[in-house]
N, C-alpha and C positions, 0 to 999 in steps of 0.2 A: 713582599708578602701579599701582592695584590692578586688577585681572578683574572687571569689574560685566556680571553676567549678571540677564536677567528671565523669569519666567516667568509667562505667564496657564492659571493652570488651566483646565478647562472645565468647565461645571455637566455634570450626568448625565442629561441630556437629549439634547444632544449627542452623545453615545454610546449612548444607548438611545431612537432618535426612534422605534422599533417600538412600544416598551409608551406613549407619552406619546397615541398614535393623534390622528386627526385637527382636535382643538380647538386644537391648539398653530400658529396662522396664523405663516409667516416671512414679514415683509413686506418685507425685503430679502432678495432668493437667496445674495448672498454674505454671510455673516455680518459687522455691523462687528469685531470681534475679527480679523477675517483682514484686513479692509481696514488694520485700524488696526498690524498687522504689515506686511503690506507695505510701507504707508507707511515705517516704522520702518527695514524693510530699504533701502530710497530712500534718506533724507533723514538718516537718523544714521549714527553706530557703535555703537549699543547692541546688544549680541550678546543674540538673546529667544531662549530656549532653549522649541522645539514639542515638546510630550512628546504631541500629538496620533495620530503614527501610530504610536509604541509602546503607546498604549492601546488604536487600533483593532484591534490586532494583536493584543494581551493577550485583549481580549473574544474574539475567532476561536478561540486556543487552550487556554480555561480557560471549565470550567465555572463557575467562582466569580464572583460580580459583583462589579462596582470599584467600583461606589459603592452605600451605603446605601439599601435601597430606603424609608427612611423617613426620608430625611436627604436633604438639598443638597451633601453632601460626597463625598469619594470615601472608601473604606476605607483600612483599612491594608494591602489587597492590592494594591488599585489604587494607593495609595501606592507601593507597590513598584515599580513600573514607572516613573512617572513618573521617581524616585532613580534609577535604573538608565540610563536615556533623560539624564539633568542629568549621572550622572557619565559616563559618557561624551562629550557635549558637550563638557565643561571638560578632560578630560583630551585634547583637541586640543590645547589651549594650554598644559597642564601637566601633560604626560606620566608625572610623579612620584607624580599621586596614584594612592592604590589604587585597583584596578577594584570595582565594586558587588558587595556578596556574590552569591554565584550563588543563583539562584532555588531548587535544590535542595536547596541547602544547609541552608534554614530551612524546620524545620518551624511548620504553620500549626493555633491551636486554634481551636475555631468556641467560641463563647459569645452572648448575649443580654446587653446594657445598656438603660440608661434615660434614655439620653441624646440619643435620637433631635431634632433641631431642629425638622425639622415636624411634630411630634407636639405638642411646645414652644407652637409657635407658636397653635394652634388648642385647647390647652389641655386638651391629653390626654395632659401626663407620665405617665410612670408606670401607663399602661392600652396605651401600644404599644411594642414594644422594636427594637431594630433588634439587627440580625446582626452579629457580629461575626468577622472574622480575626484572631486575634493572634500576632503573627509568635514563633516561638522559635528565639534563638540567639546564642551568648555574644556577639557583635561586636553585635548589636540590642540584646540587653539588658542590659548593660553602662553606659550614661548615665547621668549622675547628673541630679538635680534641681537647679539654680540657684533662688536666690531672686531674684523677681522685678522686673526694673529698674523703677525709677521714670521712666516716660512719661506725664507731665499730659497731653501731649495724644492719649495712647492713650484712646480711651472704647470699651468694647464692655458686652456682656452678659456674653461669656464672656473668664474671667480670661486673664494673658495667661501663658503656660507656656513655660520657657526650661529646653531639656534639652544638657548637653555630654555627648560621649565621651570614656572613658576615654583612647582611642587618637588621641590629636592630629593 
């Protein structure tokens, strides 16, 4: 009887096909990811929550980039959007929850890590850093750290990191 929502992020290519320029061949026009939503919307009920045009939209009015230009990931600004685009979705069906902090609200500090993945991967930690945003504000920073559940059949590289809010 629970709300089972999915969401497929998108890599940062997707949103930035300007800087990837023209070696990137699409040899299908429509992306399977969209074929494979549609489908989805056809032939299930599984509710897939598109955070695709809050991020197009994000890129248009923020100078800031959503994903790491040294990573496969999106930031934690670009993270924001995405949150904001999910709570709103859910809150069609459950009016109760809180709305997403407002973007103003948090302030955002730029800093340098060494945790960049394709940097990682090609074996150049720690010689390139990626950019960071980190959001500040008592309702973000507020979570605590969970110790981490035991899933045998979790395997990654990277560990798996389980954060609750204070505010249930």
């Amino acid at each position: 009887g629970i709300s089972y929502y999915i969401l497929f992020p998108r890599m940062s290519h997707y949103f930035y096909q300007e800087k990837v320029g023209a070696g990137l061949y699409q040899y299908v026009k429509k992306p399977r990811l969209e074929q494979f939503v549609e489908y989805l919307s056809k032939h299930s009920t599984v509710k897939v929550i598109d955070v695709s045009a809050p991020m197009f939209k994000a890129k248009q009015e923020n100078s800031r980039d959503l994903y790491y230009r040294s990573d496969s990931h999106w930031n934690l600004f670009g993270a924001y959007f995405a949150y904001e685009a999910v709570i709103k979705y859910i809150q069609k069906d459950h009016p109760t929850i809180k709305p997403a902090i407002p973007l103003k609200e948090i302030k955002w500090i730029e800093d340098e890590s060494q945790e960049a993945d394709l940097s990682k991967l090609i074996s150049l930690s720690g010689y390139i850093t990626r950019h960071e945003y980190l959001p500040l504000h008592a309702d973000v920073n507020s979570s605590e750290l969970l110790p981490s559940p035991n899933y045998p059949e979790y395997h990654s590289v990277h560990p798996l990191v389980v954060y609750r809010g204070k505010d249930t």
